[in-house]
C-alpha positions as CSV (number, residue, x, y, z in Angstrom):
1,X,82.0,126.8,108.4
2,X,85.4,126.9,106.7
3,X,84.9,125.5,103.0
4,X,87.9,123.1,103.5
5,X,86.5,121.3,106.8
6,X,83.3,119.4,106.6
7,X,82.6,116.5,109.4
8,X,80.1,113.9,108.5
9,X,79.0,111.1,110.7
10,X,78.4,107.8,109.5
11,X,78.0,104.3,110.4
12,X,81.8,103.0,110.0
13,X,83.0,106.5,112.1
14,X,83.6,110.2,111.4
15,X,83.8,111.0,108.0
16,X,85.2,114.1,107.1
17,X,85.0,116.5,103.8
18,X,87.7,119.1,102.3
19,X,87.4,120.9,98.7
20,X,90.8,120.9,96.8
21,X,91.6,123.2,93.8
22,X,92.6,121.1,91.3
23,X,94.9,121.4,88.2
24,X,93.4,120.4,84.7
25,X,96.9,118.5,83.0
26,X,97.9,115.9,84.0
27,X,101.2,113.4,82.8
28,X,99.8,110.1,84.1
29,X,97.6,108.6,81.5
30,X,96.4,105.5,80.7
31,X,96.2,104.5,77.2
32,X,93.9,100.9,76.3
33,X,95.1,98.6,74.2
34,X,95.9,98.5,70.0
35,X,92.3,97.8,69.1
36,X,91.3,101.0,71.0
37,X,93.8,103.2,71.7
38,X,92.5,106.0,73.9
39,X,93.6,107.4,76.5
40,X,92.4,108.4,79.8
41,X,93.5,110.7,82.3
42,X,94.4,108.5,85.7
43,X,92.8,110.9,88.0
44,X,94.1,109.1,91.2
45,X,95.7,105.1,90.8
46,X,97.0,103.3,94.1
47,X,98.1,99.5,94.5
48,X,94.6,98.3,94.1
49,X,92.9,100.4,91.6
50,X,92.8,103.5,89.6
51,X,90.1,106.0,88.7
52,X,90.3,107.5,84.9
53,X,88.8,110.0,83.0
54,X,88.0,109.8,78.6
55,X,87.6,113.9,78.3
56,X,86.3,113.4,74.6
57,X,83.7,111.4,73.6
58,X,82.1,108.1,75.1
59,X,84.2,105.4,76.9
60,X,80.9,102.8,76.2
61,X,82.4,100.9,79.1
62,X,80.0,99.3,81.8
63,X,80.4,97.9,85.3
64,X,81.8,94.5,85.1
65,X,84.2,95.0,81.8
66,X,87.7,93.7,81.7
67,X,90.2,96.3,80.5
68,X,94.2,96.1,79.4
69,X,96.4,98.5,78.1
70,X,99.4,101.3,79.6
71,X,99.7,103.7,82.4
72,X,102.1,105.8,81.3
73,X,104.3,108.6,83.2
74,X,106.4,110.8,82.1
75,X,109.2,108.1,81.2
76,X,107.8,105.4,83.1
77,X,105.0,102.8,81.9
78,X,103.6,99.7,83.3
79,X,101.0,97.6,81.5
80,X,97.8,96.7,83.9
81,X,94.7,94.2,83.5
82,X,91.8,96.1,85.1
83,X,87.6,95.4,85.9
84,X,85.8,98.3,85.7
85,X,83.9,98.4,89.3
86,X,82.3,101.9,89.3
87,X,81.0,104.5,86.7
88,X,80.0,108.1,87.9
89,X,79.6,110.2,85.5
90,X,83.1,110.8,83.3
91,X,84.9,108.8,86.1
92,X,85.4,105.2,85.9
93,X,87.0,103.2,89.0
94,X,88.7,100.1,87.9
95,X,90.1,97.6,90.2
96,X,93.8,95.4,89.1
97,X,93.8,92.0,88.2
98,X,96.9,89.8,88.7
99,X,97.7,89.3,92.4
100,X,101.4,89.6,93.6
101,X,102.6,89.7,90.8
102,X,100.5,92.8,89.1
103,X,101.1,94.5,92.7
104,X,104.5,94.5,93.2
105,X,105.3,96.0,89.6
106,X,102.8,98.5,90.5
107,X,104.9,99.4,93.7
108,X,107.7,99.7,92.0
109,X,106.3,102.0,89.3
110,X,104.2,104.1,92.4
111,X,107.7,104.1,94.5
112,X,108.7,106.9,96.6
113,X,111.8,108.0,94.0
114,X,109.5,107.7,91.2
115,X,106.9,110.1,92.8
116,X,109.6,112.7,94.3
117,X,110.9,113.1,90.9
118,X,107.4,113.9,89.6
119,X,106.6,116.3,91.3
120,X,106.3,119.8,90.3
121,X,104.9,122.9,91.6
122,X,102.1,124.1,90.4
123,X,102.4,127.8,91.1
124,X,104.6,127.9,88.1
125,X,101.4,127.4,86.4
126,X,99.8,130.4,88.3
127,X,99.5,132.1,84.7
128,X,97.2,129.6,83.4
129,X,95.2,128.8,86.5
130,X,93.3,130.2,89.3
131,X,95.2,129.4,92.5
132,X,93.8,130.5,96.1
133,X,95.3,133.0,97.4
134,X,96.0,131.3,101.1
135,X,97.6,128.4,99.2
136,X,101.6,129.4,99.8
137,X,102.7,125.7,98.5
138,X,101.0,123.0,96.0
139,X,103.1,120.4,94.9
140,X,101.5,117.8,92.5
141,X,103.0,114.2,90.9
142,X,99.9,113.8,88.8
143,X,97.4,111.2,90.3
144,X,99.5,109.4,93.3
145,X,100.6,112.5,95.2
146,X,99.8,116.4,96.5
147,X,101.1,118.1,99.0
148,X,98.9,121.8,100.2
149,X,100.2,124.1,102.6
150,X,97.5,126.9,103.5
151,X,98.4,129.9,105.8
152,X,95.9,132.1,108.1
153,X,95.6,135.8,107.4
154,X,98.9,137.2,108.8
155,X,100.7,134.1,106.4
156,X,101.5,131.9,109.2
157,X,101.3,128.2,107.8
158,X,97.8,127.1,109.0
159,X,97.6,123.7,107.6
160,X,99.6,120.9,105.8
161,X,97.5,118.6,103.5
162,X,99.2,115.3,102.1
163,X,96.9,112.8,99.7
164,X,99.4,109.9,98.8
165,X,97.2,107.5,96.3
166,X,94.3,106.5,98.6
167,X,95.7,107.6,102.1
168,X,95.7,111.3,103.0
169,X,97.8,112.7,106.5
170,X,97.2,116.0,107.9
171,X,98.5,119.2,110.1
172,X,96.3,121.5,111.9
173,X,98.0,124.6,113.2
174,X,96.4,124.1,117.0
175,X,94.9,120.7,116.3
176,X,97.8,118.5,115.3
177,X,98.4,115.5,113.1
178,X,95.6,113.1,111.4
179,X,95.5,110.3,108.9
180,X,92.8,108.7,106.8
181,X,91.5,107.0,103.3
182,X,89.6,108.5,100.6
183,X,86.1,107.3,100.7
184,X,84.9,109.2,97.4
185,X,85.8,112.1,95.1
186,X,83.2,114.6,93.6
187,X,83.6,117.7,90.5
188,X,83.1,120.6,92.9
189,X,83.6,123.3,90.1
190,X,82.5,126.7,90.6
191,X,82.9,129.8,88.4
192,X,86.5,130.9,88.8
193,X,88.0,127.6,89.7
194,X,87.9,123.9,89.4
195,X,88.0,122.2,92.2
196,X,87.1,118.4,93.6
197,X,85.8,117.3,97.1
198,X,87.3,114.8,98.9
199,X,86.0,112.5,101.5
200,X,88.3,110.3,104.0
201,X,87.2,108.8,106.9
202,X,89.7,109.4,109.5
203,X,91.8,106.8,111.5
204,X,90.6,106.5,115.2
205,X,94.6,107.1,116.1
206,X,97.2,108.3,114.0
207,X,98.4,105.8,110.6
208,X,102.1,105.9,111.5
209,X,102.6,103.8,108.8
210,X,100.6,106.7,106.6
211,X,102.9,109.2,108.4
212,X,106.4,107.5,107.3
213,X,105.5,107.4,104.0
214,X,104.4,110.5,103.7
215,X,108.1,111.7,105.3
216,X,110.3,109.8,102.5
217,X,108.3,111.3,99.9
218,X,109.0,115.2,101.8
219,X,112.3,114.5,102.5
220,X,112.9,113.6,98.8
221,X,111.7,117.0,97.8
222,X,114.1,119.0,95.8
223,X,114.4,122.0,98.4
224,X,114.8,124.8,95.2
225,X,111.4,123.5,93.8
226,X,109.8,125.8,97.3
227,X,110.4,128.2,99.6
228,X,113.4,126.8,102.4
229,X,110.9,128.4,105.1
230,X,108.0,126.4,104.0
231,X,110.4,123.5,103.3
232,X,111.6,124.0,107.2
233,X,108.2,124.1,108.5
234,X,107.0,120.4,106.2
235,X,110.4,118.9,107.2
236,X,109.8,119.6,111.3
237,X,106.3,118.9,111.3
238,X,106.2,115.5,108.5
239,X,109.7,114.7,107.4
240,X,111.2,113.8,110.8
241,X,109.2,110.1,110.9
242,X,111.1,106.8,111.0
């Protein structure tokens, strides 16, 4: 069974898994306030919540505390009121406080210009990372946003993978286009490579919604950052929605 496709059935519909390599720095950080001053990788943040990370030591934080501090990113910072609603190990899921309000401020700092100009490709880090071989394109704006593009043996593109916060859209060479939301994320490391597995439980149709957003974010790529074959080939097959 390819390592990247898992199906699971469950009781709300088909579930299904894929393993991502992922890259150990990350810009987006969230930083609590003056009386502790840590900070905390955001390992993935949408509208709603965020999931973070305290690498050294002990958070001491339980299910049910109220947090407040930063999420910084690269220039950009908003300040966020936060309940912590789920500890696994070294990640912590929070959920945001403050209605309307504390949403649209968060949509402004997780907008589509914002996120185009974060990302970078992370084959320039190839040096310091282990990157699979039939992986031809990752682009990465820390927590919010990857794009993968994988290619069969004879390097034609065989899939496109898109996670956008909590909403994921996909291309199957032969199979087409598919949307869904993460359900979960697990540490899926293995001796030459870090890497996390995803769950989303896929949409019964295709998200169109999931699909245009996915397309503003593409068609804000700057083209020298890949390849203008591979940039082509994500332009005719996701960048084209309205």
């Amino acid at each position: 069974m390819d390592r990247h496709l898992n199906l699971v059935q469950s009781g709300k519909g088909i579930s299904e898994k894929r393993v991502f390599p992922r890259f150990p720095f990350s810009y987006l950080v969230f930083r609590q306030s003056e009386s502790d001053n840590r900070s905390y990788e955001v390992k993935d943040i949408s509208f709603s919540g965020m999931r973070i990370s305290l690498k050294d030591g002990e958070s001491g934080l339980k299910v049910g505390d109220k947090i407040e501090g930063e999420v910084h990113w690269i220039k950009n910072s908003i300040n966020i009121s936060a309940k912590v609603i789920r500890i696994e190990g070294d990640s912590i899921a929070v959920t945001f406080e403050g209605g309307r309000e504390s949403e649209k401020k968060l949509k402004e700092f997780l907008s589509v210009e914002n996120i185009a100009k974060c990302l970078r490709s992370i084959h320039d880090y190839k040096e310091q990372i282990e990157i699979p071989h039939d992986l031809v394109c990752w682009l990465r704006a820390d927590g919010p946003f990857e794009i993968f593009v994988w290619t069969h043996n004879d390097n034609e593109i065989s899939r496109i993978q898109v996670i956008m916060m909590n909403h994921f859209v996909e291309w199957n060479d032969g199979k087409g286009l598919k949307s869904g939301e993460v359900v979960s994320v697990k540490n899926h490391d293995s001796p030459l490579i870090t890497e996390e597995e995803f769950e989303f439980l896929i949409d019964h149709k295709l998200d169109e919604e999931k699909l245009k957003f996915t397309a503003r974010i593409i068609n804000g790529i700057d083209e020298e950052m890949i390849e203008a074959s591979i940039y082509d080939f994500l332009c005719r097959k996701l960048g084209n929605a309205s």
